[in-house]
C-alpha positions as CSV (number, residue, x, y, z in Angstrom):
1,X,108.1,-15.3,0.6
2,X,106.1,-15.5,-2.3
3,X,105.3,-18.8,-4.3
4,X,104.7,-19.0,-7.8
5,X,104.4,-22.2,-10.7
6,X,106.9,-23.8,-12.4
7,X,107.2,-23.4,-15.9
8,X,109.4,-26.2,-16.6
9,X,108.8,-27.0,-20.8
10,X,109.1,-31.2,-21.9
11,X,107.8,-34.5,-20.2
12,X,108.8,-33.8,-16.6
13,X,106.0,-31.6,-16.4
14,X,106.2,-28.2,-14.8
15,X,107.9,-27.5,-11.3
16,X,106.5,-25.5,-8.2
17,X,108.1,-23.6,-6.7
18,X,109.3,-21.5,-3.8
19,X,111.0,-17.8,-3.9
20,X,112.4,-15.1,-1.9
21,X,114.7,-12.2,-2.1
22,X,115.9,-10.1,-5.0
23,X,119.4,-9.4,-7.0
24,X,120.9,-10.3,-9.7
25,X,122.9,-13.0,-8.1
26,X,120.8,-15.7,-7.9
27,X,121.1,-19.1,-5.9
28,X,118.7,-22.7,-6.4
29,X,117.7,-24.7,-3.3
30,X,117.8,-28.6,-3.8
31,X,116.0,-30.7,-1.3
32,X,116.9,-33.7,-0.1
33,X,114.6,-37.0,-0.7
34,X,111.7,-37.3,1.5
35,X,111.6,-33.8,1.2
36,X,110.2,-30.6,-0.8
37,X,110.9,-27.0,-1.5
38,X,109.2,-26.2,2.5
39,X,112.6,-27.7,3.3
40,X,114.3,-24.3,2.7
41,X,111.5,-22.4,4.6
42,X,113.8,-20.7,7.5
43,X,116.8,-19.4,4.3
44,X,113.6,-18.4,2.3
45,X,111.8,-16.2,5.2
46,X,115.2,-14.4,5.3
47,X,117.2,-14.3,2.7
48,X,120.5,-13.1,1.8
49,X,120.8,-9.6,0.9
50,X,120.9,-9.1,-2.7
51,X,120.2,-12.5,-3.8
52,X,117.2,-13.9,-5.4
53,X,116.3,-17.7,-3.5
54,X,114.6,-20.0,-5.9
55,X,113.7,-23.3,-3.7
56,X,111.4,-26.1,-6.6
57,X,110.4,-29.2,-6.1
58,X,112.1,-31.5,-7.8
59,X,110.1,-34.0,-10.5
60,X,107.6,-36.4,-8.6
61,X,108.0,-34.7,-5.4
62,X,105.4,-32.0,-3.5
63,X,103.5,-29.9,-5.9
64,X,105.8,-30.9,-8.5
65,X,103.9,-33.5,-10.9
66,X,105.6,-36.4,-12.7
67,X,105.3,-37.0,-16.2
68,X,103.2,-40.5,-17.6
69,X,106.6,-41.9,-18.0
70,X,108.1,-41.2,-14.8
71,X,111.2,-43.1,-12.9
72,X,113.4,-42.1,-10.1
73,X,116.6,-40.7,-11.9
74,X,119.4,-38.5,-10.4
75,X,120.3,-38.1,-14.4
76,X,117.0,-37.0,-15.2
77,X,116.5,-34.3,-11.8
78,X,119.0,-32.2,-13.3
79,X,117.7,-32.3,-16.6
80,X,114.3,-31.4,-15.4
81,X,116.0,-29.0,-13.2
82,X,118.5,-27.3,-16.1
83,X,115.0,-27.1,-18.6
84,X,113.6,-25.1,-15.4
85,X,116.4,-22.5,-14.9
86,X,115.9,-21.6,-18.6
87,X,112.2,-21.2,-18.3
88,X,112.8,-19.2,-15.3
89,X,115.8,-16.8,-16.7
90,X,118.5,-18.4,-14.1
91,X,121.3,-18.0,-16.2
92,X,124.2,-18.7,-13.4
93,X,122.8,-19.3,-9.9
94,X,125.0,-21.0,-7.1
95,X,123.8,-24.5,-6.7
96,X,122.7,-24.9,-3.3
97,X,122.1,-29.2,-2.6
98,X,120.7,-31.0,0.5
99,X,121.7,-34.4,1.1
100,X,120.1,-36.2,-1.7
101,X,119.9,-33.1,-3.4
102,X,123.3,-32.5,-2.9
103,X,123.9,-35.5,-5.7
104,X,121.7,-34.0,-7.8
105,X,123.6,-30.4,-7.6
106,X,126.7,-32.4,-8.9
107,X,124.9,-34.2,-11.1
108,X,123.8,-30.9,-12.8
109,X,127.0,-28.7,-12.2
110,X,129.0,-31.2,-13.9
111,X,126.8,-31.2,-16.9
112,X,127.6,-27.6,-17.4
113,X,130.1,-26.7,-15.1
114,X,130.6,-23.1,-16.7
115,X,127.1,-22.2,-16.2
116,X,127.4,-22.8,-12.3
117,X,130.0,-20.3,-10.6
118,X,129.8,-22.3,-7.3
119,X,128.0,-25.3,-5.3
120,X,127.1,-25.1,-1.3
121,X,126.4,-28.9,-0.3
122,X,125.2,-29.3,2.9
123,X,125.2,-32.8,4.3
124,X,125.5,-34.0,0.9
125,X,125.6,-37.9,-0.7
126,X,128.6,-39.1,-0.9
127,X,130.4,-39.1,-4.4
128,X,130.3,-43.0,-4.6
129,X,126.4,-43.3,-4.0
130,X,125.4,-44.5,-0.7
131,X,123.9,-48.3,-0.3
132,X,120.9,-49.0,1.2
133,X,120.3,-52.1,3.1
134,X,117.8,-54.3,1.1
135,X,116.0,-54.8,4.6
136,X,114.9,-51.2,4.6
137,X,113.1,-50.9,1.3
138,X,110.2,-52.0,2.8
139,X,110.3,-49.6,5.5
140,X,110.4,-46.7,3.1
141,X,107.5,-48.0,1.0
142,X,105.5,-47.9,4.2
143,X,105.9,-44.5,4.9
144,X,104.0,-43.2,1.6
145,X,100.7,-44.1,4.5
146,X,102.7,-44.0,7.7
147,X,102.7,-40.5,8.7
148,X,103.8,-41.3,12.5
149,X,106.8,-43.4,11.5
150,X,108.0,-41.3,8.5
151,X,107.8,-38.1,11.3
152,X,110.0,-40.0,13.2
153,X,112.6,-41.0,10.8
154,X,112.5,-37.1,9.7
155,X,112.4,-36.1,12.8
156,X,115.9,-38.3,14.0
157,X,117.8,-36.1,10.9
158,X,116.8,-33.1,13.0
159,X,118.9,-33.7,16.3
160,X,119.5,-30.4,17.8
161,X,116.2,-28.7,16.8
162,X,112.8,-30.0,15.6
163,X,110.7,-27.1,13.7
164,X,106.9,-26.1,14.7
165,X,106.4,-27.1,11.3
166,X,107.6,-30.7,11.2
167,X,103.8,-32.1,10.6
168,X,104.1,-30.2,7.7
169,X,107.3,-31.8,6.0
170,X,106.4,-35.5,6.8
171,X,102.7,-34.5,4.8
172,X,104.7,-32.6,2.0
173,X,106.9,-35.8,2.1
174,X,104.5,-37.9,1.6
175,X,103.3,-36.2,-1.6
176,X,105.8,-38.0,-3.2
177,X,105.3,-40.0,-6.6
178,X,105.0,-43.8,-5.6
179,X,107.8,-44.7,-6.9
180,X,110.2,-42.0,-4.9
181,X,109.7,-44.0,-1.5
182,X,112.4,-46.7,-3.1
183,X,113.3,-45.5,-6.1
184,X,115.4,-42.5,-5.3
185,X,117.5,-45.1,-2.6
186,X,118.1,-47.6,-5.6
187,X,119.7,-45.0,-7.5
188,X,121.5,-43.6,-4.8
189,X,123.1,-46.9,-4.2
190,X,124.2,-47.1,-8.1
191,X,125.1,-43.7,-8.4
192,X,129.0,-42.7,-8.9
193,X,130.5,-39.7,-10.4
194,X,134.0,-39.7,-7.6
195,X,136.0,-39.9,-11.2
196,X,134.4,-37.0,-12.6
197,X,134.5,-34.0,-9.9
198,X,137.5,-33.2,-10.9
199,X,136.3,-31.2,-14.1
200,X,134.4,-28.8,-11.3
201,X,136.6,-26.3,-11.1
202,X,134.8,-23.4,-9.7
203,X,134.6,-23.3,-5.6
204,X,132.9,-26.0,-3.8
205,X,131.5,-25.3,0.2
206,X,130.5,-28.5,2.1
207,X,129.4,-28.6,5.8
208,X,128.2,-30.6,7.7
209,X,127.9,-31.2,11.5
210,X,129.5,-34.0,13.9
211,X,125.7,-35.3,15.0
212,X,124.8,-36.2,11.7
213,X,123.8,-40.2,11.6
214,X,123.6,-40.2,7.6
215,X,126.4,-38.2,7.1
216,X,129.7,-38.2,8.6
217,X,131.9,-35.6,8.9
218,X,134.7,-37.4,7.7
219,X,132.6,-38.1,4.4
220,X,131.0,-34.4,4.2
221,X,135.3,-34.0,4.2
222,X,136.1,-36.5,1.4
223,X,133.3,-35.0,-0.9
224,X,135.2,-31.1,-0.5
225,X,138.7,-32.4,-1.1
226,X,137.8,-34.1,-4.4
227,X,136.8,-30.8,-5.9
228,X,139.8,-29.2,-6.9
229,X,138.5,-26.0,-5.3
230,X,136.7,-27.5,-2.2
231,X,136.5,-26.3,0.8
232,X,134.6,-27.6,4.1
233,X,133.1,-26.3,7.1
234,X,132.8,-28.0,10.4
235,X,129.2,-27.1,11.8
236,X,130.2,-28.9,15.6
237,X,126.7,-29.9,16.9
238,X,124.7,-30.1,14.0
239,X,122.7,-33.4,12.6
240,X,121.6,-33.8,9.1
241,X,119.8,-30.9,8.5
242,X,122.1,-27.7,8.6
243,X,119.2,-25.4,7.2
244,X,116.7,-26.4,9.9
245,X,119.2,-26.9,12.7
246,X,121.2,-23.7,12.1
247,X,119.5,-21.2,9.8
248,X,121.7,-18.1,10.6
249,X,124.6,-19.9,10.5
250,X,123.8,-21.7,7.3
251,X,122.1,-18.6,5.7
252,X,125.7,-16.5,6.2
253,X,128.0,-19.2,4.6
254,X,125.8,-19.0,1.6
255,X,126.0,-15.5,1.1
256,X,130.0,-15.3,2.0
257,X,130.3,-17.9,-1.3
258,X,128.3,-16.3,-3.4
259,X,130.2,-13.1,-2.8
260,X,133.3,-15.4,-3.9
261,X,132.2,-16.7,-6.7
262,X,129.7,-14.0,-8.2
263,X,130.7,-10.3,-6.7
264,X,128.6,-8.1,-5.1
């Protein structure tokens, strides 16, 4: 696993980065929120055959600095994210999207959806945003300095298996521009694009497992049957985080789509 800087051109700033693997078929990992590019570490130390594993953080998160005039924007991700594919000579990589980051793969697939061959969203936000109570906002502005509670809220999206390296997410997590701890839920919570999926027309993989407390299977369902070619996977005894929870599993599914949509 190597790791190298972003080169991301424009106000956003540049974008570090993870990578792994080699191919021409290439694949980008999108964390969720509260979250980096260490997310992806288990698909990253072993990673598909033949496909190269690029795993940034996005704008205002981890290593990745924000711009002077930065706000939380699910819009303005992918744009950050689509200026850092072209710095980085990813011309058609399978969008692979985390919960949060699973919005922000559809955001940028449907902004060019011939330049994406396929998206693998794993526990992913539903298509209608998801609400956030206005009781909890202050709760997630206390975690940018609460290192014990924000390991426990990670730590309860993790049910079946906590990593050695959990420490290390909540610190990475809390790296996060100031205005990520709320921010990224507000525009969650007025984010909608269920009329637009439709115009996707390449495959679609969503899983997702039946212990998930953010995520429910029947929504993980919803979000694959509105893509015309979406299919989903049933991961049983899984909570929130597929990657983490089940690596091999997870790591497999990838490279079966992007044999599908990209060859060998």
């Amino acid at each position: 696993m190597t790791k190298t800087p972003g080169n991301t051109p424009g106000k956003g700033g540049a974008l570090a980065y993870l990578e792994a693997g080699a191919g021409d078929r290439a694949a980008v990992l999108i964390h969720g929120n509260f979250a980096g590019k260490s997310w992806w570490r288990e698909l990253l130390a072993d990673p598909p055959t033949g496909i190269r594993l690029t795993a940034p953080d996005l704008s205002g998160f981890g290593e990745s600095r924000a711009g002077p005039d930065f706000a939380p924007s699910i819009p303005r991700y992918a744009r950050s994210l689509a200026g850092f594919l072209d710095a980085s000579d990813i011309e058609r990589p399978v969008l692979v999207g985390h919960s949060f980051g699973g919005a922000v793969a559809v955001q940028l697939a449907l902004s060019d959806p011939e330049r994406f061959p396929a998206m693998f969203l794993l526990s992913p936000a539903p298509l209608t945003g998801l609400h956030t109570p206005r009781y909890v906002y202050p709760r997630l502005k206390s975690y940018r300095h609460d290192h014990r509670g924000l390991r426990r809220a990670l730590r309860r999206t993790m049910i079946t298996r906590v990593p050695p390296y959990l420490d290390d997410l909540v610190y990475e997590a809390q790296m996060m521009h100031p205005a990520n701890f709320t921010g990224n839920a507000r525009e969650l919570s007025a984010w909608d694009v269920s009329t637009k999926v439709r115009y996707f027309e390449n495959p679609v993989l969503v899983i997702s497992g039946n212990r998930d407390t953010l995520v429910s299977s029947s929504s993980a369902r919803a979000i694959a049957h509105a893509f015309p070619r979406g299919k989903y996977f049933d991961l049983g005894s899984v909570g929130h985080s597929p990657h983490i929870e089940a690596p091999h599993l997870t790591r497999s599914l990838l490279s079966q789509l992007v044999e599908v949509a990209l060859g060998g």
